[in-house]
C-alpha positions as CSV (number, residue, x, y, z in Angstrom):
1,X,12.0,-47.0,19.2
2,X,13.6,-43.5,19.3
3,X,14.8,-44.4,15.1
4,X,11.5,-46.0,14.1
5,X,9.5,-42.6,15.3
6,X,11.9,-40.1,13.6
7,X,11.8,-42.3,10.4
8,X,8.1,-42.2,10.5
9,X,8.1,-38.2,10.9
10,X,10.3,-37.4,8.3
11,X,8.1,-39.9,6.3
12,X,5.0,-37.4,7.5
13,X,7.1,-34.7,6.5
14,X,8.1,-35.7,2.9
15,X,4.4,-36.9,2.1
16,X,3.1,-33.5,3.4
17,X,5.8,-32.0,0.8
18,X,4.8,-34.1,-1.9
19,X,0.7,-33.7,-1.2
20,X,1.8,-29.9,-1.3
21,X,3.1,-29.5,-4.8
22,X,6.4,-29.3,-3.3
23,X,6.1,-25.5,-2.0
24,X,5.8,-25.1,1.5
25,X,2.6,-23.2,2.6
26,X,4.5,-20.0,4.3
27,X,6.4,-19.8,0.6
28,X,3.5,-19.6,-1.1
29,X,1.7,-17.0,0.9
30,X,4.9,-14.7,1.1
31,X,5.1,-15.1,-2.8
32,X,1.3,-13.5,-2.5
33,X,2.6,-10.7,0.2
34,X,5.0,-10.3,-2.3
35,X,3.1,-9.4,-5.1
36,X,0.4,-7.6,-3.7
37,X,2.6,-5.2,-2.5
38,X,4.3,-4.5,-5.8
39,X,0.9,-4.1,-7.2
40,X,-0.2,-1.2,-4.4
41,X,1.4,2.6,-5.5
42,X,4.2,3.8,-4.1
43,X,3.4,5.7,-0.8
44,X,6.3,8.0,-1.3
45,X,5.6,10.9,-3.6
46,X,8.8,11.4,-6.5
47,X,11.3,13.6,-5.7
48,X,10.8,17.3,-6.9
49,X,12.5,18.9,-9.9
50,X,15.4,20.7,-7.7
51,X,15.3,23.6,-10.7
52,X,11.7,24.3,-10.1
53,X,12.0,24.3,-6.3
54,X,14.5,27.3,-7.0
55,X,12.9,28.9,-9.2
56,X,9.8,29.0,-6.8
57,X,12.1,30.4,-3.6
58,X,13.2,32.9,-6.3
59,X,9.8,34.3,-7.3
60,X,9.3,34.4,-3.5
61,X,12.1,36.6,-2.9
62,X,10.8,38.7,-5.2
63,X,7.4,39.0,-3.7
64,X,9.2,40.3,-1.2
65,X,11.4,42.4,-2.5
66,X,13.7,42.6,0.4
67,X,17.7,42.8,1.2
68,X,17.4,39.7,3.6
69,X,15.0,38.1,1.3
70,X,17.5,38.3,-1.8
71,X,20.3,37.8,0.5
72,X,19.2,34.7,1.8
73,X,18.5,33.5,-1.8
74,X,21.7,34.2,-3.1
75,X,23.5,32.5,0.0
76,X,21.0,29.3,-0.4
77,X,21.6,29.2,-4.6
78,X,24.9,31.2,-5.3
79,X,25.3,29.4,-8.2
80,X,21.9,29.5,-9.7
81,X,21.6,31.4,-12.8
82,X,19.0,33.1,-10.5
83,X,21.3,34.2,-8.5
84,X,22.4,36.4,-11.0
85,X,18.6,38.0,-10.9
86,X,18.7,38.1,-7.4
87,X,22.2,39.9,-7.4
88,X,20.8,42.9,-9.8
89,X,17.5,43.1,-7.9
90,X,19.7,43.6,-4.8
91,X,21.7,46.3,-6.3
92,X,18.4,47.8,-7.4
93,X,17.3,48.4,-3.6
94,X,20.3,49.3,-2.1
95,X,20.4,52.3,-4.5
């Protein structure tokens, strides 16, 4: 009895397959997760360009227009060709 049961569920199971297209259901909606989400924008902005983040904590110094100010610059971005900049305008006010 325990055979004749199974045989008739796997049966079900193949019909259901077949009635189906084939897919199963949780494929199909995953496929649709899937795509919906590659459609949405990205929620993470794009990475800054690293040149013009320097450039901006240059021009800071600079309002400044401090030793710690250029100090801390020059240890940050030592090999910056702003650091060069930063450098002479720290010569500058310690004369």
């Amino acid at each position: 009895m325990k055979i004749l049961w199974l045989s008739a569920w796997t049966l079900g199971a193949l019909f259901a397959l077949a009635s189906s297209g084939g897919v199963p259901v949780m494929d199909s909606k995953a496929k649709a997760a899937k795509s919906a989400s590659e459609a949405r924008s990205p929620t993470v902005p794009r990475a800054r360009d690293p040149s013009a983040a320097v450039a901006e904590e240059y021009e800071a110094a600079r309002r400044k227009d401090t030793l710690e100010a250029y100090e801390l610059f020059i240890a940050r971005h030592g090999d910056d060709p702003l650091a060069a900049k930063a450098r002479n305008d720290l010569r500058r006010l310690s004369q």
